[in-house]
KEBA-76895 format. One record per residue (C-alpha): residue in one letter; x, y, z. Coordinates in steps of 0.02 Angstrom, whole numbers. Each point is the difference from the previous one (the first is absolute). Layout:
N
a X Y Z
...
END
This chain:
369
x 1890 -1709 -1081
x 74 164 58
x -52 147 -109
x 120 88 -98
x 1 180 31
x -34 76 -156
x 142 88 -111
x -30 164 -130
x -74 -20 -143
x 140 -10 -134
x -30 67 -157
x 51 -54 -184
x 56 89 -146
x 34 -69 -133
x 84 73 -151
x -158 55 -106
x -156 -23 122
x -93 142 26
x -63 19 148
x 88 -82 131
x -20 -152 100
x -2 -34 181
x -16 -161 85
x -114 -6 174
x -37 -126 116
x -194 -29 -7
x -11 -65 197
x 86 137 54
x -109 147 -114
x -182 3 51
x -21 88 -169
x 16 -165 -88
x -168 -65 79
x -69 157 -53
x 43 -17 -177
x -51 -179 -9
x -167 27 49
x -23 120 -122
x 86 -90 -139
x -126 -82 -100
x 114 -144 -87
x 62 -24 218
x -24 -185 52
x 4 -84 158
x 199 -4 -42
x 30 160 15
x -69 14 166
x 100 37 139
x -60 -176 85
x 72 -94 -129
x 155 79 -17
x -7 -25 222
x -30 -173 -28
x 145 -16 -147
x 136 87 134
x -60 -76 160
x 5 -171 -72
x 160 -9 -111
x 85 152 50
x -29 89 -184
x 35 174 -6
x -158 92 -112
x 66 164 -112
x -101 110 -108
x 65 72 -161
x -81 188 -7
x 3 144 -108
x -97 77 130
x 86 144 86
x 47 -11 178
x -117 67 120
x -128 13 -104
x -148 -110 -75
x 39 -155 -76
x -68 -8 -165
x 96 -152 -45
x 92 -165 33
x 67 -156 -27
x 25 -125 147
x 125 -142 17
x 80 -115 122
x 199 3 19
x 43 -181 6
x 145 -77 56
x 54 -158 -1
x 138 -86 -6
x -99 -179 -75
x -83 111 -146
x 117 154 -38
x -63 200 35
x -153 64 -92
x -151 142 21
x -143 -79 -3
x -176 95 -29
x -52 -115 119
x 27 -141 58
x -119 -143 32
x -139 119 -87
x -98 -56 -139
x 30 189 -94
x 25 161 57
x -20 133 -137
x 113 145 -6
x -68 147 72
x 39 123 -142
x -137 98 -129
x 109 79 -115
x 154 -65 -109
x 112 153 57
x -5 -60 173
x -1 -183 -55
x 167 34 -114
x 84 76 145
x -32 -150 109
x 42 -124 -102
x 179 73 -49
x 0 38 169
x -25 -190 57
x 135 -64 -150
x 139 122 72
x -31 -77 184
x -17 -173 -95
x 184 22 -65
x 83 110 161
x -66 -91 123
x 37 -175 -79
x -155 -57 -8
x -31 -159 -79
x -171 62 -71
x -158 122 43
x -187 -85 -29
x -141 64 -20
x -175 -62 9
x -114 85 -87
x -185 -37 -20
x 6 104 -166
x 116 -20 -136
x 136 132 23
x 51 132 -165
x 177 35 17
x 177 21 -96
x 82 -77 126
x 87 -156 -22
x -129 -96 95
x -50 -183 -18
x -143 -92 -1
x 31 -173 121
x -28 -148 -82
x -125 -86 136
x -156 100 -61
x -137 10 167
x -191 17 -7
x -114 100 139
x -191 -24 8
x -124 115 71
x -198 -27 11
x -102 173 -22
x -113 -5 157
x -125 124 -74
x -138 -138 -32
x -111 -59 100
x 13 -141 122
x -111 -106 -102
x 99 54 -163
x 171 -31 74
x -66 -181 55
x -61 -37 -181
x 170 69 -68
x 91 -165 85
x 41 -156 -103
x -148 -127 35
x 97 -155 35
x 152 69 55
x -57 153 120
x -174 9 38
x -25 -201 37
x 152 7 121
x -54 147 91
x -176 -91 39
x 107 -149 41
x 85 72 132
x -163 75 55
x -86 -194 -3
x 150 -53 109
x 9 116 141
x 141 96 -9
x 23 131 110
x 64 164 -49
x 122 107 113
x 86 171 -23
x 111 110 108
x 179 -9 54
x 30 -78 177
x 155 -92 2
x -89 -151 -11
x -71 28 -137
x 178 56 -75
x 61 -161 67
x -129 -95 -104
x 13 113 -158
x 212 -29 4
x -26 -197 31
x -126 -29 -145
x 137 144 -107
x 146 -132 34
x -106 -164 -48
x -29 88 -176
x 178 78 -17
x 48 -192 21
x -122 -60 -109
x 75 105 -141
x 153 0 52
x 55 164 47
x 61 66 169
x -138 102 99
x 47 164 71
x 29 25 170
x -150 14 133
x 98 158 39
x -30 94 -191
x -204 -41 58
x 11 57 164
x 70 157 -54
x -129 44 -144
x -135 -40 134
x 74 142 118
x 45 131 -144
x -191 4 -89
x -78 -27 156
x -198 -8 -22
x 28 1 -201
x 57 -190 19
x -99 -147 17
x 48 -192 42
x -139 -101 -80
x -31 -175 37
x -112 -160 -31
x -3 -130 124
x -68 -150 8
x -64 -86 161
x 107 144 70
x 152 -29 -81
x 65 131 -115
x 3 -93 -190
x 39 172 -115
x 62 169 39
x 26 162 -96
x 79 165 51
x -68 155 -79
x 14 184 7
x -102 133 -35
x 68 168 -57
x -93 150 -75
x -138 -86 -109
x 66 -156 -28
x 1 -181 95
x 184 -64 -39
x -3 -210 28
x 193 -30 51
x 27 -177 45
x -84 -152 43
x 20 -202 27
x -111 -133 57
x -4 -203 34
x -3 -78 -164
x -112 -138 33
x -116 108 75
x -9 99 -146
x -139 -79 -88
x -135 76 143
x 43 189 -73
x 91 77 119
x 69 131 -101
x -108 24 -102
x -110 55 151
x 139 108 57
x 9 94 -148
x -185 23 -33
x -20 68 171
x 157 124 -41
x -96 46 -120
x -155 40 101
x 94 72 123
x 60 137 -143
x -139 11 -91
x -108 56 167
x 140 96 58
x -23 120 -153
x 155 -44 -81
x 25 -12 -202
x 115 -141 -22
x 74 -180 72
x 179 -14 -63
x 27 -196 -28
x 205 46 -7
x 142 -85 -110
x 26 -160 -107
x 130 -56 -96
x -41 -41 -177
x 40 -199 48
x -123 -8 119
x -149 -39 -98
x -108 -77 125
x 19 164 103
x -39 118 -150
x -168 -109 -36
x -51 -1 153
x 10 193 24
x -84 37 -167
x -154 -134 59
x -12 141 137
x -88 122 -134
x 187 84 2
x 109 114 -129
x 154 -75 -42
x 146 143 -29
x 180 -19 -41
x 129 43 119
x 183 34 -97
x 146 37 146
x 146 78 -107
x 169 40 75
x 129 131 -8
x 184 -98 -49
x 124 10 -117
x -39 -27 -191
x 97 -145 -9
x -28 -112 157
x -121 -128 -65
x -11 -116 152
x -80 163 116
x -129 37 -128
x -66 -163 -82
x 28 -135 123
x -113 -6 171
x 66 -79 130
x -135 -127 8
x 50 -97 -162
x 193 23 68
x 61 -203 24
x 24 43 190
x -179 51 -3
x -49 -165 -42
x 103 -93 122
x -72 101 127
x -184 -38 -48
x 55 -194 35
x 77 29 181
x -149 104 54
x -131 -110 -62
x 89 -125 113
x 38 110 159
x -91 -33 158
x -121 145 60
x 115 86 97
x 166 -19 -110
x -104 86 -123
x -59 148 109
x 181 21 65
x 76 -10 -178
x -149 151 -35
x 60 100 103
x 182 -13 -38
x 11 9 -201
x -180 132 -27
x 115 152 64
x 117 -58 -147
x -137 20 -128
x -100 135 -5
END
């Protein structure tokens, strides 16, 4: 995609916000790295790589939201997505495809002055809605809303020991399945050859099928594989040399991020998985990092949520809320995956061949965001 030379920052004033606002563009400011690695509350979102990734792949356009002046040091910011589609309507998103990105912002006079900020562009620019995606729950007087689909993160503390980390796992459920796949062979593979991408993206689309969503496009992969670089790993179990489960993860600052995964169902039962994620964890925990990040769940999906707690994980709430007028219920209390269309959808993609499905990925996951 051919890159948009980048315009001046505009700035925002709205009628009572003290001080101003500008608006940069975070690929085009090399401040912006700066800043994030110096933010403490900065995730792998906020990196420049993912925001690459987000622009190269469906052509979003990233903004910040600053009070900081221009030239100078950014102290703060928030990040977001402009999103346009015709399918889904216009909307900032802060971001999308990311389990939570935290506003930048450490006091409330700054955070005041954004947020009006962001409702006056909300209502100018015709914006359906602004979302955020906080990991912490946000103080504000704002008329901001909390979405009704409630998500859960999970993190394991990798300060133990080896030894104590191993003893933290659920008996039957972890540790058994980890010897398992030990007992039957399975080899374990890392890097990110585009072999092994092909493998990682085939097993991704037999476990979209399987629960009947649409896998993003091989392109969204390839591109978070060039943007982080060295700070991205494919891992894989095979079996008799066949790739049976794959995981993507990414490392950034002190944390191990797991992303995405699949694998064969009916080889499940030799502990592929579970082998890839207790050798992500190894991997960290020898690497000198603090924390694996197990990512999102929806409260529905119990059998995910156990299974990350049985990992020795803490389980914390993650509440999206959304900028939008007062009075238009259907943005603010009713996700799109409980939407009637929603659940027609599940039912033609659980019956899609392979290939319908990745094509029909990588039409409708630029309309989501």
């Amino acid at each position: 995609m051919q890159t948009e030379t980048p315009t001046r920052p505009s700035v925002i004033q709205s009628e009572s916000a003290i001080p101003a606002v500008r608006q940069f563009d975070p690929l085009a400011d090399p401040g912006w790295d700066e800043f994030v690695e110096r933010s403490a509350a900065a995730s792998m979102f906020h990196a420049r790589a993912w925001l690459e990734a987000l622009h190269k792949t469906y052509g979003y356009k990233p903004v910040v939201f600053t009070t900081s002046p221009e030239g100078g040091r950014i102290d703060n910011g928030i990040v977001f997505c402009r999103v346009e589609s015709w399918l889904t309507g216009r909307r900032l998103v802060s971001l999308p495809f990311s389990d939570f990105c935290q506003p930048l912002v450490d006091n409330h006079r700054d955070q005041d002055a954004l947020f009006e900020a962001l409702d006056l562009e909300r209502r100018k620019g015709g914006w359906r809605y602004v979302e955020l995606r906080p990991f912490d729950e946000i103080e504000t007087a704002r008329p901001m809303y909390h979405v009704s689909s409630t998500y859960f993160r999970h993190e394991i503390d990798l300060s133990p020991s080896v030894s104590t980390l191993f003893l933290n796992l659920h008996k039957n459920s972890i540790q058994r399945k980890i010897r398992r796949a030990e007992r039957e062979g399975l080899e374990y593979q890392e890097g990110t050859s585009d072999a092994q991408l092909d493998a990682f993206h085939r097993l991704m689309v037999i476990t979209r099928k399987r629960h009947s969503v649409p896998p993003q496009p091989k392109a969204w992969f390839r591109n978070l594989v060039r943007s982080f670089g060295n700070a991205l790993k494919i891992r894989l179990a095979l079996k008799d040399g066949r790739p049976v489960a794959a995981m993507m993860t990414i490392r950034h600052k002190d944390t191990l991020v797991y992303k995405y995964g699949g694998s064969e169902a009916q080889f499940s039962p030799m502990g592929g998985m579970h082998l890839l994620y207790w050798r992500s964890m190894l991997d960290a925990k020898q690497s000198g990092l603090k924390t694996f990040d197990l990512g999102r769940c929806e409260v529905g999906q119990t059998g995910l949520l156990t299974f990350k707690k049985r990992w020795g994980a803490v389980e914390m709430p993650l509440h999206y809320v959304r900028f939008t007028d007062p009075g238009n219920a259907r943005e603010v209390f009713e996700p799109a995956s409980r939407s009637i269309n929603a659940r027609i959808a599940k039912q033609v993609f659980s019956h899609a061949p392979g290939p319908v499905l990745s094509a029909l990925g990588g039409m409708l996951y630029k309309h989501v965001g």
